[in-house]
Structures are given as C-alpha cells and as structure tokens.
C-alpha positions in Angstrom: 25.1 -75.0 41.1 22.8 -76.9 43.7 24.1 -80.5 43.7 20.8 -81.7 45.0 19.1 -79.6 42.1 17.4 -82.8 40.0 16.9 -82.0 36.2 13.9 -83.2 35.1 13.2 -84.4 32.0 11.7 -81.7 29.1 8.1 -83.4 27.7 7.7 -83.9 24.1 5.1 -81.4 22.5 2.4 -84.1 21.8 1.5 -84.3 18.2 -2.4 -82.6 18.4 -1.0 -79.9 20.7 1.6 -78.8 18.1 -0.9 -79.6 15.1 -3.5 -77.4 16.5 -0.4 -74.5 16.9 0.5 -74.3 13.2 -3.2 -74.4 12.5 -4.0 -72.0 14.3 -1.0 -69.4 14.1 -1.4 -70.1 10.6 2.3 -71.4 10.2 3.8 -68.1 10.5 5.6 -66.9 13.0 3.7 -65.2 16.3 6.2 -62.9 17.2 4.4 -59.5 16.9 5.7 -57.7 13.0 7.4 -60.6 11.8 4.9 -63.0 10.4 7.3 -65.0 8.1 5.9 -68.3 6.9 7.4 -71.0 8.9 6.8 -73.8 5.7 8.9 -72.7 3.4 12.6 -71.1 2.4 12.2 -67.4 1.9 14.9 -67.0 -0.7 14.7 -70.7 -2.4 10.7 -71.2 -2.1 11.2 -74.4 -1.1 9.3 -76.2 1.3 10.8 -77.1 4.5 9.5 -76.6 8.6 11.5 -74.1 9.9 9.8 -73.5 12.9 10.6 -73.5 16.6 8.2 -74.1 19.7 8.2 -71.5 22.5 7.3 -71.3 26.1 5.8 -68.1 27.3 6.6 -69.6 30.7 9.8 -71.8 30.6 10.0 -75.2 30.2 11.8 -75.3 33.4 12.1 -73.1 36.3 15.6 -71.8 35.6 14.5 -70.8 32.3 13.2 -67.3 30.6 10.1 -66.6 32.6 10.5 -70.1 34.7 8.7 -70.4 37.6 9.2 -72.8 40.2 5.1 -74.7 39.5 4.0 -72.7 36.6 7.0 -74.1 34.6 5.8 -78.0 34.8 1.9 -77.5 35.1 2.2 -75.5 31.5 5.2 -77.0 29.9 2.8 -78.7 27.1 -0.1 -76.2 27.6 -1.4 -75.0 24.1 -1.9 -71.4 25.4 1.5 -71.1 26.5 3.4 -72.2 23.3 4.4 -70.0 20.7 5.5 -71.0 17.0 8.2 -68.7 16.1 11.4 -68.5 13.5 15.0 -69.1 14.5 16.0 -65.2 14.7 12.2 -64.5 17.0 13.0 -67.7 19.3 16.4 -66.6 20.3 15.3 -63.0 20.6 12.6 -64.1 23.5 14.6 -66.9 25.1 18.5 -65.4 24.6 19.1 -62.3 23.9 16.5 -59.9 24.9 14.9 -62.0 27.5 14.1 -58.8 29.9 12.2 -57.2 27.1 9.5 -60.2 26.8 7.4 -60.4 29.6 4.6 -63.5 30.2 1.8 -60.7 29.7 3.7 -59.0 26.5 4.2 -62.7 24.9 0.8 -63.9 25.4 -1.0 -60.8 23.9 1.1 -61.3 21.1 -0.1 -64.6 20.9 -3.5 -63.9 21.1 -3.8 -61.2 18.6 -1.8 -63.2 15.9 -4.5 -66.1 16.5 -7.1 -63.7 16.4 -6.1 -62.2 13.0 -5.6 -65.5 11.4 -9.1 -66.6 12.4 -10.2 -63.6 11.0 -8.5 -63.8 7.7 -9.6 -67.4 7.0 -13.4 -66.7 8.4 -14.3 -64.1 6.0 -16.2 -64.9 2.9 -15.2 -65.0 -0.7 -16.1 -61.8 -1.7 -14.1 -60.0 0.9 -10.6 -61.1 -1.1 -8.7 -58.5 -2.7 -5.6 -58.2 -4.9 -3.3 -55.8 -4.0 -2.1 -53.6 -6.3 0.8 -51.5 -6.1 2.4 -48.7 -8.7 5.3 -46.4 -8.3 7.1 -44.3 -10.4 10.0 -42.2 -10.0 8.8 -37.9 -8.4 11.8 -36.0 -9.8 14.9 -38.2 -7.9 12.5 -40.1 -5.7 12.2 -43.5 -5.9 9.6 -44.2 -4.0 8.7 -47.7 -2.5 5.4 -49.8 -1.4 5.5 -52.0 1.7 3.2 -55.4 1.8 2.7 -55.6 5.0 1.5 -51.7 5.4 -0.5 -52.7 2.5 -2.0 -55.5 4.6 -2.2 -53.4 7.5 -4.8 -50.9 5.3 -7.1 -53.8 4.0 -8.0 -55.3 6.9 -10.6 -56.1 8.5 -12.5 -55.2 5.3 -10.3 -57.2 2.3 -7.8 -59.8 3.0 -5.3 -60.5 0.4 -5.2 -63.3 -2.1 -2.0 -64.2 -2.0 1.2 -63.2 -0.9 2.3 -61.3 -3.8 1.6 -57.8 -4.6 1.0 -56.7 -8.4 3.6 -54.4 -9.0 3.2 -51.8 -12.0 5.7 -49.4 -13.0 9.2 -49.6 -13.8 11.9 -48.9 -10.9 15.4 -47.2 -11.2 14.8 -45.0 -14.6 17.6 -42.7 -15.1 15.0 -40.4 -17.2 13.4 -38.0 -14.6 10.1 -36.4 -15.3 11.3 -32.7 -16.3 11.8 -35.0 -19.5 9.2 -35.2 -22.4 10.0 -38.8 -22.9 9.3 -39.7 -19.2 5.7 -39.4 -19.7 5.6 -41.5 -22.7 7.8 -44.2 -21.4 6.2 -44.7 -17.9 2.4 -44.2 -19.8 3.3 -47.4 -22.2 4.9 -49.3 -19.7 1.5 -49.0 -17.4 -0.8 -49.6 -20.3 1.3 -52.7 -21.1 1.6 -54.2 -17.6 -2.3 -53.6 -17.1 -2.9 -55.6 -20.0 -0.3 -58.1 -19.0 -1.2 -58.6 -15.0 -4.8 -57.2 -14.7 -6.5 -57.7 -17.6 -6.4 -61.8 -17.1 -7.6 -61.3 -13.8 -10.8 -59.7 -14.7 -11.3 -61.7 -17.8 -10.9 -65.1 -15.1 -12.7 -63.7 -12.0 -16.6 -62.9 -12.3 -16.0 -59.7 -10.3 -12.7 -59.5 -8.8 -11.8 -56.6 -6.3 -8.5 -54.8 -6.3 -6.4 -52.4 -3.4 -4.7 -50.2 -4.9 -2.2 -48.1 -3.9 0.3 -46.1 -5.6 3.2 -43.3 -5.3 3.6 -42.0 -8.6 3.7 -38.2 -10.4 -0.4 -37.3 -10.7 -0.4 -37.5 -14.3 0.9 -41.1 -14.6 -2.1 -42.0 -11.2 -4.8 -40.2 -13.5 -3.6 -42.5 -16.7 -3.5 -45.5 -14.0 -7.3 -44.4 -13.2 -8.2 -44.4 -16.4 -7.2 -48.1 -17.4 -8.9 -49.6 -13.8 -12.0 -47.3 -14.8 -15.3 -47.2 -12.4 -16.1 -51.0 -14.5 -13.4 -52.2 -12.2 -14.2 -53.0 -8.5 -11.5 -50.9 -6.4 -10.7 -49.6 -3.3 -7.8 -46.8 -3.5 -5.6 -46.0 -0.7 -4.0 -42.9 0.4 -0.7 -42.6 2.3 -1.2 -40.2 5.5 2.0 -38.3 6.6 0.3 -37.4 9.6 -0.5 -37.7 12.7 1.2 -40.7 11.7 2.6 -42.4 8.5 0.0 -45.0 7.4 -2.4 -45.9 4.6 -5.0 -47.0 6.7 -8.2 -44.2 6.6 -9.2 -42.5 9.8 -12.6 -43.3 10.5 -12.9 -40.4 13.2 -11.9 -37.7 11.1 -15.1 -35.8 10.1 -15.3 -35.9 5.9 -14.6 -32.3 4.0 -16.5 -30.6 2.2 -15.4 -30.4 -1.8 -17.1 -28.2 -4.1 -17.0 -27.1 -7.9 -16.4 -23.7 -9.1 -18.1 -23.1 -12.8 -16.6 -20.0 -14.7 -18.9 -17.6 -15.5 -18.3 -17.3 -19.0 -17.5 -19.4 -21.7 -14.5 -19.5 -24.1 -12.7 -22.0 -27.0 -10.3 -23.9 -24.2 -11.6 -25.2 -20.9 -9.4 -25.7 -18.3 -10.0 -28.2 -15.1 -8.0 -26.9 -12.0 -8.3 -29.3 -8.8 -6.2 -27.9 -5.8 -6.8 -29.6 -2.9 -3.2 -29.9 -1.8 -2.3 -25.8 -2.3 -4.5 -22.8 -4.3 -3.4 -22.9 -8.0 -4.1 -19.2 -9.7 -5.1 -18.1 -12.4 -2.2 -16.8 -13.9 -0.3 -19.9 -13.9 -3.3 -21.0 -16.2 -3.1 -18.5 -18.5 0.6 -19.0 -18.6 0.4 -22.4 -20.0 -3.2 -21.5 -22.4 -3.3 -18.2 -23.0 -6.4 -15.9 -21.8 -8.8 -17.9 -24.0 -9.7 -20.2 -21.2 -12.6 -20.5 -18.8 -11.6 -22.7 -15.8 -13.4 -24.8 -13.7 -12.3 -25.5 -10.3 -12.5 -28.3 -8.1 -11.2 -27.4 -4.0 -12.0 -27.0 -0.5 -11.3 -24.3 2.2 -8.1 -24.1 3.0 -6.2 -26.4 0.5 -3.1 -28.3 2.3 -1.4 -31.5 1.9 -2.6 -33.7 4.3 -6.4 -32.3 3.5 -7.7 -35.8 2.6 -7.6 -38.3 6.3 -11.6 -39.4 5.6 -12.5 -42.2 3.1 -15.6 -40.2 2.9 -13.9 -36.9 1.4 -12.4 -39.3 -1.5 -16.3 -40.0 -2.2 -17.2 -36.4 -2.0 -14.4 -35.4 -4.5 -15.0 -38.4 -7.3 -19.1 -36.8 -7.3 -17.5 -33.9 -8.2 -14.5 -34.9 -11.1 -17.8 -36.5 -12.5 -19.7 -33.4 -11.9 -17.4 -31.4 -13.7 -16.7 -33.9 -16.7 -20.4 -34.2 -17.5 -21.0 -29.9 -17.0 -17.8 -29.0 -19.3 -19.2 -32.1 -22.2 -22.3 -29.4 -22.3 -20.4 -26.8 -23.6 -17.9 -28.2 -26.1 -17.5 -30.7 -28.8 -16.8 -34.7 -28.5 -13.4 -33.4 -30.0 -12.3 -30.8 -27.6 -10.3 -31.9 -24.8 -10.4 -31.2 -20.9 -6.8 -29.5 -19.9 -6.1 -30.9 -15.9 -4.4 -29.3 -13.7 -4.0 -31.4 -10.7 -2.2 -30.3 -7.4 -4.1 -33.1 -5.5 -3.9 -36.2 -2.9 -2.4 -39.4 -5.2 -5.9 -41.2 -4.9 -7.7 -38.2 -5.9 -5.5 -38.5 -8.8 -6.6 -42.2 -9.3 -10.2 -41.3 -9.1 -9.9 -38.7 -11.4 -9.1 -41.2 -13.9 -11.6 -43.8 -12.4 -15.0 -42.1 -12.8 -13.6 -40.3 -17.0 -15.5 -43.0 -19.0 -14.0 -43.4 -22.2 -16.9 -43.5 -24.7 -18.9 -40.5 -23.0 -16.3 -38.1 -21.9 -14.1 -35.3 -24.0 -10.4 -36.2 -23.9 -8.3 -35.2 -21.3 -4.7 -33.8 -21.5 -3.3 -33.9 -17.9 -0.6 -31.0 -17.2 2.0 -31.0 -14.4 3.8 -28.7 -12.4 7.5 -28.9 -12.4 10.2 -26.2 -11.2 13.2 -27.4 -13.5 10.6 -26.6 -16.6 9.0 -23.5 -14.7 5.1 -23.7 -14.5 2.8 -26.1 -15.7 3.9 -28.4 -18.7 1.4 -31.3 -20.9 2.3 -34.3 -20.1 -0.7 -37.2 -20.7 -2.9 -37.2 -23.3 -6.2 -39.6 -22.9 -8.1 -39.7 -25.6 -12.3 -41.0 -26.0 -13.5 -43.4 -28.6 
C-alpha cells in the first residue's frame, strides 16, 4: 500500500439527490431484469427500504470503475448513481465487477428511467389487468411469467397492479383423456370469472384486460366465451419462434384466413378450424358419422407458429363470426355448432370472444387426443 496514499473522506448522498433517485427509478431496482421493489419485504409485504446507492464510477479511485478525477467530480452526481438491491449491488461492485462496464451500467440506468417515465406518463385508459389462465395439456403443467407478461403490454397497456389474475387450478392429478377433466376445469373457470372479473367490470366503467393463457383449446374457447366481445380485451399469443415471447411482431406481414362453405347441406354441421395442421375429413366423420356438412376455417399451408401478426388474429375472429352467423342460416336455434379446433391458443380465445350467447346456436367444442384416439366432446356452450 502507498503510505503517502490519503483516504479521503466518502460524501453523503444529499437528501434531494437521493429523493429524486427513488422517484425516478421508481423504487425498484435499476439493474437491468431484476426490477424488485426496493420498499417493501418480498416474502413478508412489509414495508421497509431495502435499497443500496451505486456508483457507475466509484466513489473513489481504487474502486469498481474508479478513476483517478472522474471518481471525486461524480461521487454525488445524480446520473452516476444507481438504486439497486443487496444481491444487484454486490454483483456490480464485488463479484462480477469485469462484467459491468461504465457504458453497460449507465444504459441500464437510462432505460429503466425511461420505462418508468413512461409507465407513470400514460393516461388512464391505457391501464390493463393482466390476466392469466393455465390448465394442465396431457402431463404439462404449464406456467405464466409476470414480467414476460409486462414485457407484451407495453408501450400500449401498463399494468394495474403488481398482481396478475390467475384462473385455473394448478397440479390436478386428472389429465384431460378424462371426461371429468372437462367438467372440473369448465366449473372452476366459470366460478373464478364470476369471483375475480365479474367485480371488476361491475366497478370499472370500462375496464381493459391482457389476457394470456396456456390451456387445452376447449377450456380457451369456454374462457372466450365468459370475457365475450362485451369485454374490452387484448389476447396474447406465445411465439416459439424466432424467439420465445408473447410480444406480436409488427413486421411480420398479416396471413390471409379464409372460410370454406360445404356445398351441400345436411342434419349436423361441423366447424373445422386448422390453422396449426390440415384436419380431414375422415377424422370428422369418425366422430359424426357421414351426415355432416363441414365448414372450414384455414390458411395455406397450416403450421404451428402460423399466427406471428396481431393482424392475422383480426382476420381470423371476422371469420369465426363469419361462419357462426352463415351456419345460424341453415339450422335451428336448437341445433348446435360441433368445433373442431387444431388452432393458435388466442385463436381459441376469440373463438369464444366474438359466439354471442343470445344470437348464436350452441356450440359443443371437440378435442383431439391420442390416448382416446381421434376427436372426443368435450365442452358444451349452450345459447339463451
């Protein structure tokens, strides 16, 4: 050690420089995907300060990022202090120091400032409630992240709060090759609508809601049904590729989706929407016998990741309600819609969204599972 080194005295934060930090961070923490509040205790909700001050250049020159006349010239500079947790402070400063540069540190500054601005200028009507529902696919227990669920809304919604309304019950045993599955999981969403949205739109003039959901398509068409096109919504897909997100592509050009009308017509009509892979015919007649004239709702070249455009989710709902008012022509009140779905999960959602319940036939939603072999009814929705 230099024995004529003189260690200088570390400056208080003054009290507005600090202030104007958890103002303007938001009191969460800066570091880039952690975002914690900094107020509170995560696991005991109680309210405490938990936060830590930062330099992005050291307090002193021996210091992470130091610098011999940077260090003292920005050691109580607003724009190079960070507000950060215990666990993000030490990872900066201790133990990944090499990996957190001044230029890395202060973009991540800037960005979390600029999204909190952001979140607290928009108006009113741009809050959403985030909605959430999963439900077991076969042994998949599928899951919802909050912050991916952020990530999606903005800059168009922020959320209300920090809670997300979950629907559906987790960690059934029942699978859905089982009868009883359908009916359990169908009365369970029915009862936690009533319970957790219904309020919400009885309190709120017009409240807007994100939904998004990983669930077997005949348990997302029921969900559809309860939100209904009444309901202001926006519904979410999860992408697989190029990358996993839920956030819609805006470059991606819309597909086209278009409505096949049989050409003759029978006692039973069947709705078939493949967009996800090419259902045949067969595999109808399997489950309704010959007596059937289907409908068909696709697009060229049915895949799984066919639906990247918020724009092709428009084009498809036109054409569910295309079809439900064209198949009401040619049948009784009391003769129900057979769906087929092999879909995107918000095309599911939709296809329960834009059925109105006093108009419409009923609908009794089928789904395709190999354990049962083939298409098997699952849902049925019936009209007032």
């Amino acid at each position: 050690m230099n024995k004529n080194l003189v260690v200088r005295a570390r400056k208080a934060i003054p009290q507005g420089t600090a202030r104007k930090l958890w103002v303007k961070s938001g009191g969460r923490c800066q570091y880039d995907g952690c975002n914690i509040p900094l107020w509170k205790d995560s696991l005991m909700q109680k309210d405490l300060n938990k936060s830590y001050i930062s330099h992005i250049v050291a307090a002193s020159e021996e210091g992470p990022r130091g610098d011999a006349i940077l260090s003292q010239q920005l050691e109580t500079n607003f724009d190079n202090l960070l507000l950060l947790c215990d666990e993000c402070h030490r990872r900066i400063d201790k133990h990944e120091v090499e990996n957190h540069t001044r230029k890395s540190l202060t973009a991540m500054k800037l960005k979390q400032e600029r999204n909190i601005e952001l979140l607290t200028g928009l108006t009113p009507e741009k809050k959403s409630q985030i909605v959430s529902f999963t439900a077991k696919i076969g042994s998949f227990e599928p899951t919802i992240n909050f912050n991916n669920c952020i990530e999606a809304i903005l800059p168009n919604y922020y959320p209300v709060s920090d809670n997300i309304i979950q629907l559906g019950s987790s960690n059934l045993a029942i699978t859905d090759n089982k009868q009883n599955y359908w009916e359990i999981h169908s009365n369970q969403l029915e009862e936690m609508v009533k319970q957790l949205i219904k309020p919400l739109i009885n309190q709120e003039k017009k409240p807007h809601f994100s939904i998004f959901a990983l669930a077997p398509q005949p348990l997302l068409i029921k969900l559809g049904t309860l939100f209904s096109e009444l309901s202001i919504c926006e519904i979410y897909q999860f992408h697989r590729e190029p990358k996993q997100s839920w956030q819609w592509d805006n470059e991606v050009q819309a597909t086209e989706v278009k409505l096949y009308e049989p050409t003759e017509i029978l006692s039973t009509a069947a709705l078939v929407i493949n967009l996800s892979d090419n259902v045949t015919d067969d595999r109808i007649f399997e489950a309704l016998g010959r007596d059937v004239s289907i409908w068909k709702i696709t697009v060229d070249n049915p895949n799984r990741n066919i639906l990247n455009s918020r724009q092709t989710l428009i084009n498809f709902r036109n054409q569910v309600r295309n079809a439900y008012s064209k198949i009401k022509l040619q049948y009784a009140m009391h003769q129900p819609i057979h769906i087929f779905p092999v879909m995107p999960n918000s095309c599911a959602i939709e296809t329960g969204r834009v059925w109105m319940e006093k108009a419409d036939l009923p609908l009794i939603i089928y789904d395709q599972n190999s354990i049962n072999k083939g298409f098997n009814k699952t849902i049925e929705i019936k009209n007032k």
